[in-house]
Structure formats: C-alpha cells, structure tokens
C-alpha positions in Angstrom: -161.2 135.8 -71.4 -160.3 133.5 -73.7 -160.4 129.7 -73.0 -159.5 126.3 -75.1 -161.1 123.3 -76.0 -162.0 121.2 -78.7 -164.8 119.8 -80.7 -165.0 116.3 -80.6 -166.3 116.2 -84.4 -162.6 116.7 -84.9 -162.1 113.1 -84.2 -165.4 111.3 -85.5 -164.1 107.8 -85.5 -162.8 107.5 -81.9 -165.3 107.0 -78.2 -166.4 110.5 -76.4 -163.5 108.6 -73.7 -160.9 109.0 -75.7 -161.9 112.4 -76.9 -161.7 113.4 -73.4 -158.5 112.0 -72.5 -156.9 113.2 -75.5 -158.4 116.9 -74.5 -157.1 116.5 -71.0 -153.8 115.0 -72.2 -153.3 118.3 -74.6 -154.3 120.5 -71.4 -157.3 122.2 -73.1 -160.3 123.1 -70.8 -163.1 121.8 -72.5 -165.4 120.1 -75.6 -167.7 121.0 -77.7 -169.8 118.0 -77.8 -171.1 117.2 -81.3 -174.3 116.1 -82.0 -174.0 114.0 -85.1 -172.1 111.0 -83.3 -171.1 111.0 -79.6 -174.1 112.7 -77.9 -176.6 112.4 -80.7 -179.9 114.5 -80.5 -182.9 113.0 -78.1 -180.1 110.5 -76.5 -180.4 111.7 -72.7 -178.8 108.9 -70.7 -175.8 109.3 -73.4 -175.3 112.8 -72.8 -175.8 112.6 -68.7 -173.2 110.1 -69.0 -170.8 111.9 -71.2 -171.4 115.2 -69.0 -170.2 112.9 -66.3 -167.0 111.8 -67.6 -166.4 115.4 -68.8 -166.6 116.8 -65.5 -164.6 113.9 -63.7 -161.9 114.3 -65.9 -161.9 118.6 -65.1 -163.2 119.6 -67.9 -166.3 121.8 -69.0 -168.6 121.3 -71.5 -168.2 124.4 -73.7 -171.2 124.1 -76.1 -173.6 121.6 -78.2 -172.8 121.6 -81.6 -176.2 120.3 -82.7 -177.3 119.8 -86.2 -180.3 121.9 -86.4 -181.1 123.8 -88.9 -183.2 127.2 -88.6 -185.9 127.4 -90.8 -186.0 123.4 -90.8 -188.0 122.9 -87.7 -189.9 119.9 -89.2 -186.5 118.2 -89.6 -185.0 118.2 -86.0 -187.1 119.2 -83.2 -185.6 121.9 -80.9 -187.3 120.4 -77.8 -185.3 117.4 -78.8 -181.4 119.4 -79.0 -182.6 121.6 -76.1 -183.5 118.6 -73.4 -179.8 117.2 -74.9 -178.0 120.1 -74.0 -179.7 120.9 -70.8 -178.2 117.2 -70.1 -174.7 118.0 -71.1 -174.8 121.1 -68.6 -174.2 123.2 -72.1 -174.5 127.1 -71.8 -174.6 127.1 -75.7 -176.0 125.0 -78.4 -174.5 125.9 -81.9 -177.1 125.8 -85.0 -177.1 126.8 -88.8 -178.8 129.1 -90.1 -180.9 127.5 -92.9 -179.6 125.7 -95.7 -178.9 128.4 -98.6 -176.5 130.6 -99.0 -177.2 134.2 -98.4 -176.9 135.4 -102.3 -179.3 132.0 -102.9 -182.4 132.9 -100.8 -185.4 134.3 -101.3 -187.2 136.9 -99.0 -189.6 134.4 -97.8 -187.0 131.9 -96.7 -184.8 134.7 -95.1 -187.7 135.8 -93.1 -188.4 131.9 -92.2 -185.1 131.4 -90.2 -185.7 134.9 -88.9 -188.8 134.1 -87.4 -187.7 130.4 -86.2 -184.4 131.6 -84.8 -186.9 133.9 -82.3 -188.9 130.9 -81.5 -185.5 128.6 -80.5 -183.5 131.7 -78.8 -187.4 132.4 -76.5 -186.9 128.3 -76.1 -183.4 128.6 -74.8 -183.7 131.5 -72.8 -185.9 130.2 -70.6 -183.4 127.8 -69.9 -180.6 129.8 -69.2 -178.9 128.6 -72.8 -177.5 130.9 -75.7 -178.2 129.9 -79.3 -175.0 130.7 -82.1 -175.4 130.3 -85.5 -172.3 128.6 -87.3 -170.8 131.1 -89.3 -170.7 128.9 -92.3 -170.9 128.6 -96.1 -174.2 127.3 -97.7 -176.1 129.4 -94.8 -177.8 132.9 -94.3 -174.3 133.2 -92.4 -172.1 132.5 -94.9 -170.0 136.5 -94.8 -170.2 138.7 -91.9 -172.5 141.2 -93.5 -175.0 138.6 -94.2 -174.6 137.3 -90.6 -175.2 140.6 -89.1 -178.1 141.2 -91.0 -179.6 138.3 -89.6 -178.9 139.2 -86.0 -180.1 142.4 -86.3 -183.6 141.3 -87.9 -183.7 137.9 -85.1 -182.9 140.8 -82.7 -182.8 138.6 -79.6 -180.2 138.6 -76.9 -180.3 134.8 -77.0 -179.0 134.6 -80.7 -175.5 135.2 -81.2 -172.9 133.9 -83.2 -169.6 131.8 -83.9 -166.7 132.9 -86.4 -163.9 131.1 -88.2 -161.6 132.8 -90.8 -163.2 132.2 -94.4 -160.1 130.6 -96.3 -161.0 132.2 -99.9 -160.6 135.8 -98.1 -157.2 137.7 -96.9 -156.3 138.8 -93.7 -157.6 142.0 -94.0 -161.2 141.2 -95.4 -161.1 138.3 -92.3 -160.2 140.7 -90.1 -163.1 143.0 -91.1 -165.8 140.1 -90.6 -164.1 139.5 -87.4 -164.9 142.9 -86.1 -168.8 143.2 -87.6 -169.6 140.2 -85.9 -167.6 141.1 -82.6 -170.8 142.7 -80.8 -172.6 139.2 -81.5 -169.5 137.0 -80.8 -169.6 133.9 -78.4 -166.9 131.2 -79.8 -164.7 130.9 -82.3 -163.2 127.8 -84.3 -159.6 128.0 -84.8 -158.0 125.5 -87.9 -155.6 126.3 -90.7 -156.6 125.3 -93.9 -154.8 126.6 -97.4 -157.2 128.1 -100.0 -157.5 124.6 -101.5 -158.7 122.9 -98.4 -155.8 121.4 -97.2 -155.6 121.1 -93.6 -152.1 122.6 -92.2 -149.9 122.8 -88.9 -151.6 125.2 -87.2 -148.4 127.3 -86.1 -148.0 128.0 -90.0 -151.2 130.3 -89.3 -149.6 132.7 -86.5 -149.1 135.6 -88.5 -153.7 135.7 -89.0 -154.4 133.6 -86.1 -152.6 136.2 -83.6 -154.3 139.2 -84.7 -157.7 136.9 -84.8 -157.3 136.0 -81.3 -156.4 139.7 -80.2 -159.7 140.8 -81.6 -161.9 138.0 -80.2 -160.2 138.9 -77.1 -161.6 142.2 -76.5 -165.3 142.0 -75.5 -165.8 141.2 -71.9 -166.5 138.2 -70.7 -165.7 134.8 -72.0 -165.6 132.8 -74.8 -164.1 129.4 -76.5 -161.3 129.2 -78.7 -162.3 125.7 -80.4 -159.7 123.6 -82.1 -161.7 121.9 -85.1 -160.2 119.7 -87.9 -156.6 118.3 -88.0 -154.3 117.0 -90.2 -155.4 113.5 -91.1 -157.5 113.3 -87.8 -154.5 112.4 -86.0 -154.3 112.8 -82.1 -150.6 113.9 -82.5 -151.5 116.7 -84.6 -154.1 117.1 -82.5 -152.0 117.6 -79.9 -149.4 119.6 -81.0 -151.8 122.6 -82.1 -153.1 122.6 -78.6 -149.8 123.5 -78.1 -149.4 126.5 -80.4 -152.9 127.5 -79.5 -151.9 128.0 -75.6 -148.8 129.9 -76.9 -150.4 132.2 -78.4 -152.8 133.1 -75.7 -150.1 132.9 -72.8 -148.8 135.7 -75.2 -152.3 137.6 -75.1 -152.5 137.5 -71.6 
C-alpha cells in the first residue's frame, strides 16, 4: 500500500510545528524528518520531542533523511544518525551513496561504499531499521543500472533504495529505472520539475506520475509516497499537491 507524507526539508525555513500542522492540515500521514535542520544528527532530546508532536498530532514518522554519506564514515558517524532515528521511532533512515557519480568513480571507491553500506545496513538491522540510498545525481546511485549494481554487490536485506523520476529522461526510460529498482524499492519522492529545473504544479505531471505510482504500487507491503520541493516553498502549493497526490491514489486503490 501506498501512503503520503512529506519531507520537512521541503520547507527549510519554517519550525518542525508548523511542518506538522501544515502536514496534518493537507491530510497526509506522515514526515520524513530531515536531518540537516529540524532534527539534526546527535540531537536526542530534539528528536524525542519532535517524535512526540508527530505522534500527538496522528502522524507517523516515515523515515530519517540523514546526511550521511557511504564511504564517508569519518565525516558523520553512523552511531550518531542511528541513536537519532531510533529516537524519532524511524523504520528507515535515507543515506547517499558516496559522493561521485557512478561514470566518476574508481573501483576502489565503488568497493568503499560497498563495503561501508554492509557495515551501516549490519548496524541497522540490529535495530530493526532499513537503510535506502537516495537515488540521486553526483552518487553511485545516480541511474537505475548503477543503483542496482550496487545493491546487488552490498547484497544485504537491510540496504534498499528510494526513486524519483530523473528530469533529463522520458517517460519511458523513467519507467524502466522504475522497474529495475522495484525489487529494492522502499519510498519514493514525488515533485514535478521541467527539464530546466523549474519546480511545477504537481497535477501538470499526471500523465508520468500515474503510471509511476501504479508501478511503485505493486510489491507487497508498504511504502511512502513523499511530497518533496514546491513551488517557491509555499505552504499553499504545498497544499494543493497533497491534494492531487491523494487523487491519484484514491484512483489506484
């Protein structure tokens, strides 16, 4: 099943309150909590007390979206974005994978984030968390084939993945990563940007967006559709692609 929510690095500049009001008001059912400004890395009484008002305001915390990158562990600590998650009552912290892209590396750093994607996904495990990579330019998971390649060599059933449509691509070649990631997939970020960047109603995406959202539908269990990025970080824009987003699924289901 598919459920809604948002990341609250969509709106940077306003309090993890109003994020959660705003995600309330639009009817979603949770946040991805980001770990850059409202529940930064390390800062536990921040994120109990953010877990808190999540919760008391009915909804879930869907994920971590931490900053850590794998293959960088002398950067961020793990121990650190774990014991922050753990707080947060996250099932799933997001990560990068490394900090090239995947025609950039070499086979030394490939096998680096391989080997230190293990060592977080053993770390999580034991703690009943899952680990996704963003599936993100400037990373190992920067196309679907790259991504998969990765999982396959990490080979850990704690290490999965996120997708979002790759603007520069078609429908066709998005829907084609979609489904080579699909046995890997745990959330996906929904947005609709033109070619150029430009952030756009989300509505004006339907025609890719519904046949996305079909796909991620298909494996069992469930996973998040997270809204991420609006026009001019406004709440009313905000607000009005939480709308579209629930139409469309009221139409899947």
């Amino acid at each position: 099943m598919l459920q809604t929510g948002v990341c609250s690095v969509t709106f940077r500049k306003l309090p993890a309150q109003e994020v959660i009001r705003l995600a309330a008001q639009a009817g979603l059912q949770g946040i991805e909590w980001g770990g850059d400004i409202h529940v930064p890395h390390g800062e536990l009484q921040i994120a109990r007390e953010v877990a808190r008002q999540t919760r008391e305001a009915g909804l879930v915390v869907s994920s971590y979206g931490s900053y850590y990158r794998a293959g960088h562990e002398d950067e961020l600590p793990f121990e650190k974005v774990l014991a922050t998650a753990k707080e947060l009552g996250a099932s799933v912290i997001r990560v990068w994978a490394g900090k090239r892209g995947s025609a950039e590396t070499t086979s030394g750093y490939w096998q680096s984030v391989v080997e230190d994607s293990r060592r977080i996904a053993q770390m999580a495990q034991r703690e009943g968390i899952t680990v996704c990579y963003e599936f993100h330019g400037g990373t190992l998971t920067d196309s679907a084939g790259s991504a998969k390649r990765l999982l396959e060599a990490v080979a850990h059933p704690s290490m999965r993945t996120y997708w979002q449509p790759r603007v520069e691509l078609s429908l066709l070649r998005n829907l084609r990563e979609l489904r080579t990631v699909l046995p890997w997939l745990v959330n996906v970020h929904i947005f609709w940007w033109t070619a150029k960047g430009e952030r756009r109603p989300l509505r004006e995406g339907q025609n890719e967006w519904k046949r996305f959202l079909d796909i991620a539908h298909l494996p069992e269990g469930d996973r998040w559709v997270l809204l991420e990025f609006v026009r001019g970080d406004s709440p009313e824009a905000f607000l009005e692609d939480a709308r579209t987003l629930q139409q469309w699924l009221n139409d899947i289901l």
